[in-house]
mmCIF file of the C-alpha atoms, coordinates in Angstrom:
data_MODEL
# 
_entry.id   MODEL 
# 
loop_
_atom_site.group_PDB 
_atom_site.id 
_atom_site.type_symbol 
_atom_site.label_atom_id 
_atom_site.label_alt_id 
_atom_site.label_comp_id 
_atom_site.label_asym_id 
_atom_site.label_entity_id 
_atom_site.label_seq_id 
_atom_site.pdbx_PDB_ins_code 
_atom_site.Cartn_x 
_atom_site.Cartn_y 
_atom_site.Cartn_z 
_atom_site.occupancy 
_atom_site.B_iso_or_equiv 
_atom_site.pdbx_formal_charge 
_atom_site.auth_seq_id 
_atom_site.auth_comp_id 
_atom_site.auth_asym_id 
_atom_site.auth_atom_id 
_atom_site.pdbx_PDB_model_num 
ATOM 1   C CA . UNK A 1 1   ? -9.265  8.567   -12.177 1.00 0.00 ? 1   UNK A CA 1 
ATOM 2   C CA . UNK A 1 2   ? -9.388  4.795   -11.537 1.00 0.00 ? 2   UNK A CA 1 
ATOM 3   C CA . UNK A 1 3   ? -12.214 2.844   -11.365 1.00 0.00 ? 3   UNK A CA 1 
ATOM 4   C CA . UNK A 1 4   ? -12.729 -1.166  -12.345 1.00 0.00 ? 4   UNK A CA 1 
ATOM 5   C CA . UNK A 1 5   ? -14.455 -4.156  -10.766 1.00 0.00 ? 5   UNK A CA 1 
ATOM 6   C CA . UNK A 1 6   ? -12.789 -7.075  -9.151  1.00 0.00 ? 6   UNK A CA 1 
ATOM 7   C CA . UNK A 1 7   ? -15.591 -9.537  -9.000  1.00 0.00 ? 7   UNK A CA 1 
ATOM 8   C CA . UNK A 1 8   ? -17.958 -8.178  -6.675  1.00 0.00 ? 8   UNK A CA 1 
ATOM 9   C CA . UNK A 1 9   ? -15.725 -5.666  -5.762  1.00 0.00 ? 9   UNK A CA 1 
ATOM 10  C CA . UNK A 1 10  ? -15.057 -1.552  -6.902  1.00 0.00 ? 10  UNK A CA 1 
ATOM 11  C CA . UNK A 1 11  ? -11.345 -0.761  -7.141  1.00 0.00 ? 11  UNK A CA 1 
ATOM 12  C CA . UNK A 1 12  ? -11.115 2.847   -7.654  1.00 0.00 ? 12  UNK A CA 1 
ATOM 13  C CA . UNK A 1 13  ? -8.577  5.656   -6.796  1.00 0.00 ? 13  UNK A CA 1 
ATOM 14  C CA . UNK A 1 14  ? -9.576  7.500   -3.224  1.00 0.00 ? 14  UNK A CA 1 
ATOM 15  C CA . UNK A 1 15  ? -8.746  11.647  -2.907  1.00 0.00 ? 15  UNK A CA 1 
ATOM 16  C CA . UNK A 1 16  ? -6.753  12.722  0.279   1.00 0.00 ? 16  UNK A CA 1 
ATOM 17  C CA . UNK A 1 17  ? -8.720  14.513  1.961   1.00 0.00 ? 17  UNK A CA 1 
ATOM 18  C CA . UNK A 1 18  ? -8.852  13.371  5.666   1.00 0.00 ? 18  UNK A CA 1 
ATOM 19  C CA . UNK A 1 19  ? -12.858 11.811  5.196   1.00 0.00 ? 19  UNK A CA 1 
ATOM 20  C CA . UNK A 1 20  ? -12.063 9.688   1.973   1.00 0.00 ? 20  UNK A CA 1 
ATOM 21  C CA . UNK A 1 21  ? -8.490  8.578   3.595   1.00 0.00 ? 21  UNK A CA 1 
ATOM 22  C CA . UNK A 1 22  ? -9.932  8.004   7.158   1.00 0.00 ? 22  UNK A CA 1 
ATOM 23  C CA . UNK A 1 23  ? -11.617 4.459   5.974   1.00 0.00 ? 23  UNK A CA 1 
ATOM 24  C CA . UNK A 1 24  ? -7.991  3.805   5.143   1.00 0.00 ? 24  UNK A CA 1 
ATOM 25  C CA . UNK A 1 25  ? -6.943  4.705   8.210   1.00 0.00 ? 25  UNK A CA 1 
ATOM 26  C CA . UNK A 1 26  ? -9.228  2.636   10.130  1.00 0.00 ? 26  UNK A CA 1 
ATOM 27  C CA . UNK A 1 27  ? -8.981  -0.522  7.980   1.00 0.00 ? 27  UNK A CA 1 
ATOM 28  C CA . UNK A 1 28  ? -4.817  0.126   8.277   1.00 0.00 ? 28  UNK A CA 1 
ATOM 29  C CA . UNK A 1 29  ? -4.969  0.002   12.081  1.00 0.00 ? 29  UNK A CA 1 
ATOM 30  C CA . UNK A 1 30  ? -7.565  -3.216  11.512  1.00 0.00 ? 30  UNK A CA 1 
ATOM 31  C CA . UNK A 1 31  ? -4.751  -5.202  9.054   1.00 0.00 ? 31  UNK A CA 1 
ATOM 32  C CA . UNK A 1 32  ? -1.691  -5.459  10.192  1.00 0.00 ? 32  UNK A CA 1 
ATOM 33  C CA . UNK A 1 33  ? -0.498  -6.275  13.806  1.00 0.00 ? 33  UNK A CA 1 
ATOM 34  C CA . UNK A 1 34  ? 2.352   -3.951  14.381  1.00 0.00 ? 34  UNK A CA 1 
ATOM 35  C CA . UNK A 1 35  ? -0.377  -1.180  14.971  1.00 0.00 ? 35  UNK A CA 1 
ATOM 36  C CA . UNK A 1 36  ? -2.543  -2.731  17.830  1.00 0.00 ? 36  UNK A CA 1 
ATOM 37  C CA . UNK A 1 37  ? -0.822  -0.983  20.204  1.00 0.00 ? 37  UNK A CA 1 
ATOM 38  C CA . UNK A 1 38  ? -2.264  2.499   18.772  1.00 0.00 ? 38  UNK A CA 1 
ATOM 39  C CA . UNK A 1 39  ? -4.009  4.672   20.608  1.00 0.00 ? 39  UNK A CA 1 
ATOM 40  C CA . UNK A 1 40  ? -7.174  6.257   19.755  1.00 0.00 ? 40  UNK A CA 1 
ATOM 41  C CA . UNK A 1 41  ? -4.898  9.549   19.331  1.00 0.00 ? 41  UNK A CA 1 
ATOM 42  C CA . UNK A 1 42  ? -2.414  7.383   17.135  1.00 0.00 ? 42  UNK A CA 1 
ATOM 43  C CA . UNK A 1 43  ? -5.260  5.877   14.926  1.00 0.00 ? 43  UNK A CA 1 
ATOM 44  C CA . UNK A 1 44  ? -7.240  9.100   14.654  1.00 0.00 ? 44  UNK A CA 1 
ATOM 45  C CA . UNK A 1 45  ? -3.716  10.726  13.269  1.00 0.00 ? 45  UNK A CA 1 
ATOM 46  C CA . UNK A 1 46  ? -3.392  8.431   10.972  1.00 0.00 ? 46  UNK A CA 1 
ATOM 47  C CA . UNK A 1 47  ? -4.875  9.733   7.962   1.00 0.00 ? 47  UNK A CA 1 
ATOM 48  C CA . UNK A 1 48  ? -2.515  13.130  8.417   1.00 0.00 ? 48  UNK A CA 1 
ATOM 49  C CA . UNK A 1 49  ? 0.205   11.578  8.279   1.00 0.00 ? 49  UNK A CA 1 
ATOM 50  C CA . UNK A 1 50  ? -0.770  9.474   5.510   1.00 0.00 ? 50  UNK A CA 1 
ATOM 51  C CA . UNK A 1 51  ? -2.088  12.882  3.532   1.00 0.00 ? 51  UNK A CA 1 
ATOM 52  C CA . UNK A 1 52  ? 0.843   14.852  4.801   1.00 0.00 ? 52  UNK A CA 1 
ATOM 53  C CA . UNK A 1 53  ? 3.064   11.620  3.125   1.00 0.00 ? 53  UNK A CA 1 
ATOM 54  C CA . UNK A 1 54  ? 1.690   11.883  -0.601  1.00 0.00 ? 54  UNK A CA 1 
ATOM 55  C CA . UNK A 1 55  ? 1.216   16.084  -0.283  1.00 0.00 ? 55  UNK A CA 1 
ATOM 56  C CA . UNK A 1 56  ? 2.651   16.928  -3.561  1.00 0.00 ? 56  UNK A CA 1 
ATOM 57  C CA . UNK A 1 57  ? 4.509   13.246  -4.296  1.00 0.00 ? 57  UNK A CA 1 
ATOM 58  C CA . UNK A 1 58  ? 2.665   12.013  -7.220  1.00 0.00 ? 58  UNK A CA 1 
ATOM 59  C CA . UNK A 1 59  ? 1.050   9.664   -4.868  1.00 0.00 ? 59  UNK A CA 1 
ATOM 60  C CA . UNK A 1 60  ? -1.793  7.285   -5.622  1.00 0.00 ? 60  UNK A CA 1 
ATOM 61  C CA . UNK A 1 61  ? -3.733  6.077   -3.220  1.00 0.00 ? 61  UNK A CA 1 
ATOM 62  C CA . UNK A 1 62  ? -6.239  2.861   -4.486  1.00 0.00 ? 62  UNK A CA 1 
ATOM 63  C CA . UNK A 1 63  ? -8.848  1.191   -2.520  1.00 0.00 ? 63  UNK A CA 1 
ATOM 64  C CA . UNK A 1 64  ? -11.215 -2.059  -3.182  1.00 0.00 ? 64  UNK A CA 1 
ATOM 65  C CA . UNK A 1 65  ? -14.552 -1.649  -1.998  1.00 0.00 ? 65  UNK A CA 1 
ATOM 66  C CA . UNK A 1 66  ? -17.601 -4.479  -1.105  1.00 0.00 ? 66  UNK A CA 1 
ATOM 67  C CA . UNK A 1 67  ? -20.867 -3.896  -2.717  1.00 0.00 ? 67  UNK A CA 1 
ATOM 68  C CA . UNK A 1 68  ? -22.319 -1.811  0.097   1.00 0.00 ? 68  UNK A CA 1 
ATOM 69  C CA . UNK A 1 69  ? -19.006 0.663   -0.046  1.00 0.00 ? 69  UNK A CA 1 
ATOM 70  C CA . UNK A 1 70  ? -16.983 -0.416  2.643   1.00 0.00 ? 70  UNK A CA 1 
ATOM 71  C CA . UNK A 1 71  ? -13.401 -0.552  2.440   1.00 0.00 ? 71  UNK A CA 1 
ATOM 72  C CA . UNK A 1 72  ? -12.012 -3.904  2.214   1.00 0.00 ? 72  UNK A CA 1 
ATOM 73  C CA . UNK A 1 73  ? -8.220  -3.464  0.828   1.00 0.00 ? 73  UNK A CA 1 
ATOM 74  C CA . UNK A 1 74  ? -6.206  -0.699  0.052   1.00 0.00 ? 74  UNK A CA 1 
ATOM 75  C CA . UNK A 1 75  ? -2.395  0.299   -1.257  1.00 0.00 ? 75  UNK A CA 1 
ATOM 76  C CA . UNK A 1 76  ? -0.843  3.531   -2.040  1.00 0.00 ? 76  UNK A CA 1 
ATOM 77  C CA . UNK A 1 77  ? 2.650   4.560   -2.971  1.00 0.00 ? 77  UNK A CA 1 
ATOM 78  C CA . UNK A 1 78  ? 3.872   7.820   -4.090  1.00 0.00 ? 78  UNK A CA 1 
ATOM 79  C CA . UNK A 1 79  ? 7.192   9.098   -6.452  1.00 0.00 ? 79  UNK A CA 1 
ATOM 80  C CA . UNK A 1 80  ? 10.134  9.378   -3.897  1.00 0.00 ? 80  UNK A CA 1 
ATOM 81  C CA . UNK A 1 81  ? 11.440  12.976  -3.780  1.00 0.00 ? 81  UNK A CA 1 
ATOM 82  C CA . UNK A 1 82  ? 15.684  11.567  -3.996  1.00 0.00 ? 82  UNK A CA 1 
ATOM 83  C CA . UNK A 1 83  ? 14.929  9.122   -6.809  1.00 0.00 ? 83  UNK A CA 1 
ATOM 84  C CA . UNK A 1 84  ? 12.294  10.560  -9.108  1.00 0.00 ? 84  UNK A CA 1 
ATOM 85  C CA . UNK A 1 85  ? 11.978  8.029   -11.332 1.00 0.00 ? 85  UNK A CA 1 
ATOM 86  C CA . UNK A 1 86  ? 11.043  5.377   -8.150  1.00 0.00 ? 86  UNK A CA 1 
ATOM 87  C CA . UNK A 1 87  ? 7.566   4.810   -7.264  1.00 0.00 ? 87  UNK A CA 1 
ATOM 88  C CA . UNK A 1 88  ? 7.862   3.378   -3.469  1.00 0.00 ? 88  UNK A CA 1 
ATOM 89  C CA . UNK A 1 89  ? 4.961   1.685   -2.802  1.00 0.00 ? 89  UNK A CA 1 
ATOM 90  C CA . UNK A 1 90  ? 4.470   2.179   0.978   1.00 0.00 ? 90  UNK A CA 1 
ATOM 91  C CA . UNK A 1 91  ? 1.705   0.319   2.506   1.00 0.00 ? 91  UNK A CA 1 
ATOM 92  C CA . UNK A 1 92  ? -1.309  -1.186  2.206   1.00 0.00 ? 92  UNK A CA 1 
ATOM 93  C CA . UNK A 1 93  ? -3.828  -4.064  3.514   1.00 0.00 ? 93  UNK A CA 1 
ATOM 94  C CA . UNK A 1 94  ? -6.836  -6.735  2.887   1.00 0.00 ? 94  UNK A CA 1 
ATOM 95  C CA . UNK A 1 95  ? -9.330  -7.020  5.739   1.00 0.00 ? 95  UNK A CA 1 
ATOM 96  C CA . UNK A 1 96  ? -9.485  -10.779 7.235   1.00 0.00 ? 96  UNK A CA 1 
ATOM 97  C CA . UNK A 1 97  ? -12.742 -11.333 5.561   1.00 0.00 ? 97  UNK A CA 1 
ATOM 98  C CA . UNK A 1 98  ? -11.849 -10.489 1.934   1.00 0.00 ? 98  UNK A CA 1 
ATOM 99  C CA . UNK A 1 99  ? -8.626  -12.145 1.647   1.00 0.00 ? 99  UNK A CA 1 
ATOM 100 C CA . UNK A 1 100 ? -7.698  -14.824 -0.587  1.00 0.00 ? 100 UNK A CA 1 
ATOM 101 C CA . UNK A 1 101 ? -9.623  -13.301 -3.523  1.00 0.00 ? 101 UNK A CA 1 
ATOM 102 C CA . UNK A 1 102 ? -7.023  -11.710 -5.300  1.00 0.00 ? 102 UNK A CA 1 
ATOM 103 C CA . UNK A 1 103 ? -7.837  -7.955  -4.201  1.00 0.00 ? 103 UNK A CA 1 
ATOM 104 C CA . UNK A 1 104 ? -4.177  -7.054  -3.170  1.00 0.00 ? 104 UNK A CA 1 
ATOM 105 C CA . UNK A 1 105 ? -2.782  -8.476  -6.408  1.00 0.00 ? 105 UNK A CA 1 
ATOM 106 C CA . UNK A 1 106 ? -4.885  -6.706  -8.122  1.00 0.00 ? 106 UNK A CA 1 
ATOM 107 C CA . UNK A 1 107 ? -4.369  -3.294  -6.612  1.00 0.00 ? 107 UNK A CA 1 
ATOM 108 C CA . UNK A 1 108 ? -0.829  -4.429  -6.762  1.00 0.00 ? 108 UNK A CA 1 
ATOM 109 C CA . UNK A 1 109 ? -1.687  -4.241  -11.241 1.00 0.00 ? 109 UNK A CA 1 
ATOM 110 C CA . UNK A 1 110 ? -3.209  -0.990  -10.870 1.00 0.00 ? 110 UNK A CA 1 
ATOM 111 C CA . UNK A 1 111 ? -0.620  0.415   -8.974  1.00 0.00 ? 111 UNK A CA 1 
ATOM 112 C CA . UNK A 1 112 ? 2.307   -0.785  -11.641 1.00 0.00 ? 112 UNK A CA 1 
ATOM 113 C CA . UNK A 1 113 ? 0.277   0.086   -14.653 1.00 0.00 ? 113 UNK A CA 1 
ATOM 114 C CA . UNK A 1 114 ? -0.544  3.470   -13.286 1.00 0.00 ? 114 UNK A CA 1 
ATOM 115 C CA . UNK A 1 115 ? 3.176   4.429   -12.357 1.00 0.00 ? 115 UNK A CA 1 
ATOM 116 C CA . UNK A 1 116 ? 4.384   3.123   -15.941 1.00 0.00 ? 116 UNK A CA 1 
ATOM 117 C CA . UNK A 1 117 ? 1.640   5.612   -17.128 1.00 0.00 ? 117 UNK A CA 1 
ATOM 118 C CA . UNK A 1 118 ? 3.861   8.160   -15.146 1.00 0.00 ? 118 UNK A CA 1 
ATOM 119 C CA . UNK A 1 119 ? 7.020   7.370   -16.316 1.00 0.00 ? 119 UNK A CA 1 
ATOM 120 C CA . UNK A 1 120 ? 8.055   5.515   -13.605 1.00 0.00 ? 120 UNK A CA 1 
ATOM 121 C CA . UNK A 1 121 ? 11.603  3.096   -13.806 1.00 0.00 ? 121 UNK A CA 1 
ATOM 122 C CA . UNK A 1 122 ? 10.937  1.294   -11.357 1.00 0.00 ? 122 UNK A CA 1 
ATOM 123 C CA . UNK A 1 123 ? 9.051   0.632   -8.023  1.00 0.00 ? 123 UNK A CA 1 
ATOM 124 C CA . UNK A 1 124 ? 10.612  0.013   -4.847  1.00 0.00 ? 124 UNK A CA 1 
ATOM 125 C CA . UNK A 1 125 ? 8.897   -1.685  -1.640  1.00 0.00 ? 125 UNK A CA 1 
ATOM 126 C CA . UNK A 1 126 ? 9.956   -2.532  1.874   1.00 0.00 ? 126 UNK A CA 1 
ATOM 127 C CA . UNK A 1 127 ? 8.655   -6.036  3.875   1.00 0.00 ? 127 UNK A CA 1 
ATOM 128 C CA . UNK A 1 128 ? 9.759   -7.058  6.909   1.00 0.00 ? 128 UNK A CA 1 
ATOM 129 C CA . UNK A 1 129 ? 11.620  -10.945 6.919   1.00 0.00 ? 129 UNK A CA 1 
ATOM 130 C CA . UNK A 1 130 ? 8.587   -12.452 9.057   1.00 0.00 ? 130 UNK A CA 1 
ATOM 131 C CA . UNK A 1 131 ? 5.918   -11.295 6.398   1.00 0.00 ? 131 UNK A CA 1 
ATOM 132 C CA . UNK A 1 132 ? 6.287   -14.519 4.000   1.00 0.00 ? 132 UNK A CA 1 
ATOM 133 C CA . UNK A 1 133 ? 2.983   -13.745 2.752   1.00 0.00 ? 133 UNK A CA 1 
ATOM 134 C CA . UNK A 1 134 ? 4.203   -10.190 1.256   1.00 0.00 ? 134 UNK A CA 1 
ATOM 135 C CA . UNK A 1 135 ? 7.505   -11.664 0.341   1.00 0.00 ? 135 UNK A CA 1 
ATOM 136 C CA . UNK A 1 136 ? 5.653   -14.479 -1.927  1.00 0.00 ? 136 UNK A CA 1 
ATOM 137 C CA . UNK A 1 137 ? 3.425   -12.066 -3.285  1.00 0.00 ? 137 UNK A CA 1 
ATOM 138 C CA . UNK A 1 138 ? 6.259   -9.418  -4.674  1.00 0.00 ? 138 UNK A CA 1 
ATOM 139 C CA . UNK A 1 139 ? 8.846   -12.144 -5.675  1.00 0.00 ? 139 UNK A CA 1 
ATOM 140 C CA . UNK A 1 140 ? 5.795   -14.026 -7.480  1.00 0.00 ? 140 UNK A CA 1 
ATOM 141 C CA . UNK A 1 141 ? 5.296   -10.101 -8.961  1.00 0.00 ? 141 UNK A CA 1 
ATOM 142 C CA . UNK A 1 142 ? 8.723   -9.533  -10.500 1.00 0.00 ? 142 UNK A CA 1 
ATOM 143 C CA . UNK A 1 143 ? 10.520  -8.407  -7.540  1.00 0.00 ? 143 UNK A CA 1 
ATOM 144 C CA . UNK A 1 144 ? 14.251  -8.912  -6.590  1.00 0.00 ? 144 UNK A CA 1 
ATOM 145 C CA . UNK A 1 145 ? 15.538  -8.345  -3.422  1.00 0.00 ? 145 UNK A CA 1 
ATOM 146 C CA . UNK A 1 146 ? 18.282  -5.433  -3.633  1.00 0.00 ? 146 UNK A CA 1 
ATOM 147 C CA . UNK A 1 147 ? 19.220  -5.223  0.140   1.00 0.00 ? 147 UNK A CA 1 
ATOM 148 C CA . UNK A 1 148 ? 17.669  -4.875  3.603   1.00 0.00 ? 148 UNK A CA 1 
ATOM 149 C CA . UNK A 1 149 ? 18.362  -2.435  6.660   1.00 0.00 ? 149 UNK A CA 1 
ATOM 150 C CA . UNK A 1 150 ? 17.847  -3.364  10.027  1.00 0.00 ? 150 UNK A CA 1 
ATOM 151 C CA . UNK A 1 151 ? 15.947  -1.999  12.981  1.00 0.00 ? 151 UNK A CA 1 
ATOM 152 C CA . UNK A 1 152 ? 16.992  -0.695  15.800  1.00 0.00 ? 152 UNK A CA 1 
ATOM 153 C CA . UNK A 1 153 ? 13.420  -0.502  17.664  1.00 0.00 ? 153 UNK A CA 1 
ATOM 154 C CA . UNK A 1 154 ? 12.202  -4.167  16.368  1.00 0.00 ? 154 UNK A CA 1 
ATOM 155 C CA . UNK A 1 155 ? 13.412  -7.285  15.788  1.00 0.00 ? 155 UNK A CA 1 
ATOM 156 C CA . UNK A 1 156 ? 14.008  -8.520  12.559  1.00 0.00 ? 156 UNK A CA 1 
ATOM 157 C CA . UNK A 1 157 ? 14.923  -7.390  9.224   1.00 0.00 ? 157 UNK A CA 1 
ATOM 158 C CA . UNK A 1 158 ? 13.218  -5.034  6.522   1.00 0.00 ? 158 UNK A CA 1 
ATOM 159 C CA . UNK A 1 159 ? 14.094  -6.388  3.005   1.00 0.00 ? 159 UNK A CA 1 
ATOM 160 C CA . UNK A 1 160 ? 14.167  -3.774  0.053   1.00 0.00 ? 160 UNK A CA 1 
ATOM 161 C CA . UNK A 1 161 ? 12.950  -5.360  -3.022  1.00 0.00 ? 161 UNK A CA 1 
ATOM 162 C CA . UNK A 1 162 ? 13.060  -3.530  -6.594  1.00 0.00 ? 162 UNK A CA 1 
ATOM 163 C CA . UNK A 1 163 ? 11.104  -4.320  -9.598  1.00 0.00 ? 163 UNK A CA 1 
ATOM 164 C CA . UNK A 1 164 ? 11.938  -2.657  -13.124 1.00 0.00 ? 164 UNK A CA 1 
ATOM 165 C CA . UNK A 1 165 ? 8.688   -1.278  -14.795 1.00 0.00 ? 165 UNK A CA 1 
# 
């Protein structure tokens, strides 16, 4: 189990079951813009689909808590069933308030030492061309970009970017 401080915060690992993974949920449909459109139906969903993602993936799902227990920032990932020895690392977030104190970087550490821990080769993310902030961060983090797919129900391109472990 994980568990560290990040300067006033807790980073530690968070169980799927749908109560610990509905904060991440929430907090998801909070970060990034692509999901205000949800519905209640959508949002409250959310956390299945997440648990039904890492069911039996060698997933890891990592969370960064404020001093009073709430959520602020979360990633998770999980070992890719056609590629066993990739460790996609799917999504995650940083609430408005706690960002630019390093709490995605870090979980962005814990993630990468953890899947080395697992034997991992290498881990494998997807960003969209208009997210310069994520881009920065995983070039900054050892990341090449290895190729990029389009969309066919948004605008733009997803980049795939690779990073040996």
């Amino acid at each position: 189990m994980i568990e560290c401080a990040h300067g006033d915060y807790r980073i530690r690992e968070i169980g799927l079951t749908l109560p610990e993974l509905a904060p991440v949920a929430e907090l998801h449909h909070e970060v990034l813009p692509s999901r205000v459109y949800a519905t209640a139906d959508k949002k409250a969903g959310f956390a299945e689909e997440i648990r039904a993602s890492l069911e039996g993936r060698d997933g890891l799902v990592l969370g960064a808590f404020t001093p009073d227990g709430r959520l602020a920032a979360y990633k998770l990932g999980y070992r890719t069933g056609n590629r066993r020895e990739c460790f996609y690392s799917w999504i995650g977030g940083v609430h408005p308030f706690h960002r630019r104190k390093g709490l995605y970087r870090a979980l962005t550490h814990l993630q990468h030492r953890w899947a080395l821990q697992q034997d991992f080769k290498y881990v494998e993310t997807h960003t969209w061309g208009d997210n310069a902030a994520m881009l920065i961060l995983n070039l900054q983090e050892g990341f090449i970009a290895i190729g990029a797919i389009s969309s066919p129900d948004r605008a733009g391109t997803r980049i795939i970017l690779r990073k040996p472990l």
